[in-house]
C-alpha positions in Angstrom: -37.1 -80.7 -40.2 -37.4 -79.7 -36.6 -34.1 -78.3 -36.6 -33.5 -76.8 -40.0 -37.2 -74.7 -38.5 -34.9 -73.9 -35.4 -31.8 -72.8 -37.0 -34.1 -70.4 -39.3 -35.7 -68.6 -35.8 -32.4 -68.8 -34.5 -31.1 -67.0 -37.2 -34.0 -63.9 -36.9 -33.7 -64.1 -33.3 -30.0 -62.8 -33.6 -30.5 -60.7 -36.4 -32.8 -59.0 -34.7 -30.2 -58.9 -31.4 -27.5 -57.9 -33.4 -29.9 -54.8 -34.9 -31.0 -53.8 -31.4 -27.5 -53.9 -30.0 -26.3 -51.4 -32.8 -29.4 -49.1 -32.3 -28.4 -49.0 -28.6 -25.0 -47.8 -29.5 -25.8 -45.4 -31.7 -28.2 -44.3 -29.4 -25.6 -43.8 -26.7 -23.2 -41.9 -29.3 -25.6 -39.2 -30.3 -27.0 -38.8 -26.1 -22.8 -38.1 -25.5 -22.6 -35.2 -28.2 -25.8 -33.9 -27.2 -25.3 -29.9 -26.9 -25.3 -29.1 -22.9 -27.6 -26.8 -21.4 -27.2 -23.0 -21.3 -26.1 -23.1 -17.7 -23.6 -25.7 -18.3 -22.1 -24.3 -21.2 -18.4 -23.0 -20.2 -18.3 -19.4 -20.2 -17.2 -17.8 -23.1 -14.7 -14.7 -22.3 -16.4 -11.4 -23.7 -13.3 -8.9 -25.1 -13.2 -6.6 -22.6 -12.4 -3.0 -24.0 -9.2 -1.5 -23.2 -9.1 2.3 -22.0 -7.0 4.5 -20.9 -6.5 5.7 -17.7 -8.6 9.4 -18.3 -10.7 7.1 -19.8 -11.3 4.6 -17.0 -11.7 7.3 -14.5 -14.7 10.2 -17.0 -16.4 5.9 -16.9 -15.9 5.0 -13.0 -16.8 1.8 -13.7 -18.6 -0.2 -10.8 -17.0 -3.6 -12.0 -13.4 -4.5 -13.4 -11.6 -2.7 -16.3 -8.8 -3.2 -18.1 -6.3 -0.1 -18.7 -3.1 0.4 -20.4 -0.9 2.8 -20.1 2.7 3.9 -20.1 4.4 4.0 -16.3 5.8 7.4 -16.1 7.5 6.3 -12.7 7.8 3.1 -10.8 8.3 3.3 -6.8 8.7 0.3 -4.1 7.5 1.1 -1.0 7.5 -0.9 2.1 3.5 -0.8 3.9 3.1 -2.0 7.0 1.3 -5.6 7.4 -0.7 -3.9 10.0 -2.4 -0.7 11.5 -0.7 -1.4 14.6 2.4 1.1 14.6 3.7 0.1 17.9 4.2 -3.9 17.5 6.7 -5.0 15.1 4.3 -6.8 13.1 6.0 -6.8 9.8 6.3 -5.1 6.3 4.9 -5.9 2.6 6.6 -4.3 -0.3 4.3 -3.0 -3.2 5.5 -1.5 -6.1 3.4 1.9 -7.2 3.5 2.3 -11.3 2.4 5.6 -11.9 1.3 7.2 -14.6 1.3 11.0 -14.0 -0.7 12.2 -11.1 -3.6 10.8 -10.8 -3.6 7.3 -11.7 -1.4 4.5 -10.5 -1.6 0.9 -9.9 -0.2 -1.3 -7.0 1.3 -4.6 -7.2 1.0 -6.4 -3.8 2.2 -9.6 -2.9 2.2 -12.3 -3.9 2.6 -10.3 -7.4 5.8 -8.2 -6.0 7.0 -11.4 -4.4 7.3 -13.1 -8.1 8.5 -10.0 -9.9 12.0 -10.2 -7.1 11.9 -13.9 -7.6 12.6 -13.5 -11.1 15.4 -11.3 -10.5 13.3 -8.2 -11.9 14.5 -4.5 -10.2 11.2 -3.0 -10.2 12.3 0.6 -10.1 14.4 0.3 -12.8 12.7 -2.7 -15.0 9.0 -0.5 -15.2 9.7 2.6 -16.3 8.6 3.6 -19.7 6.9 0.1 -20.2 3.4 -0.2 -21.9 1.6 -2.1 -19.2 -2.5 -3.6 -19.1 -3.8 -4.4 -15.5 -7.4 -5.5 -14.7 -8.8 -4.6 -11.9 -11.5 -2.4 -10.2 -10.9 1.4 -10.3 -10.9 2.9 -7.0 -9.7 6.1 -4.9 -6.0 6.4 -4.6 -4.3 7.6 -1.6 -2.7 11.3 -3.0 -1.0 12.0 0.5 1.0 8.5 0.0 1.8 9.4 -3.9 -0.6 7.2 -5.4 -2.4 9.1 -7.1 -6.2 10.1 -6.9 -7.6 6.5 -8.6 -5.7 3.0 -8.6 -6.2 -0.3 -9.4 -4.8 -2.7 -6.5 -3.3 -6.0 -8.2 -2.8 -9.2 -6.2 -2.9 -11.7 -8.7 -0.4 -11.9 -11.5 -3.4 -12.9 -14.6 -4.5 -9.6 -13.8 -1.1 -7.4 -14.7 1.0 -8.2 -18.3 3.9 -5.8 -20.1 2.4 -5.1 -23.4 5.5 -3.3 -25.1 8.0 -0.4 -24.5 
């Protein structure tokens, strides 16, 4: 008698283990899949409006635009690394893509370094291509041929070829 009495509370006493085991999974399960909290949500990627270049520079923007437009010319030039005129401190090539007057953009390294790694002739490879660059609009430098606003690009996320 005294053990079929301690095989029946046995038998609850596992039951009940084996239902409280299970509600602590479940548990654990749901707390995982929980929705995270505003700040640690990833940051979702508003469309950023494309404008043209008039269009960019009737806004001046204080914070990063995107523009597209078709290069009218495309010049490499060689800048100095420097201010210093009379040390021999080294050059950086940029590539200008213009687009009339008075709006340009300028590809510094490492961005020019890739485009002559892959063989690209700037010049040549540029001209009358539909390009998009983001970047901040700022003054250009008219006496150097840039144009009166330009957008400086170092990294290569923030310049694409969109067509011809």
């Amino acid at each position: 008698m005294f053990a079929t009495k301690f095989k029946s509370v046995l038998t609850v006493v596992l039951v009940l283990a084996a239902l409280a085991g299970g509600a602590g999974l479940l548990y654990q399960t749901q707390a995982g899949e929980q929705p995270m909290a505003k700040e640690e949500q990833p940051a979702v990627k508003s469309e950023q409006k494309v404008l043209t270049p008039e269009e960019a520079v009737k806004q001046k923007p204080t914070e990063k635009v995107t523009v597209k437009f078709k290069v009218t010319a495309a010049e490499t030039m060689r800048v100095s690394k420097s201010n210093v005129i009379y040390e021999n401190v080294g050059f950086n090539e940029v590539l200008i893509l213009k687009d009339g007057d008075s709006f340009c953009v300028q590809l510094l390294p490492p961005v020019m370094d890739t485009i002559r790694r892959l063989g690209i002739e700037p010049d040549k490879h540029f001209k009358g291509t539909v390009v998009q660059v983001t970047g901040r609009l700022g003054p250009g430098q008219p006496a150097f041929g840039t144009g009166q606003f330009q957008i400086v690009v170092s990294d290569l996320t923030q310049f694409e070829v969109v067509g011809e």
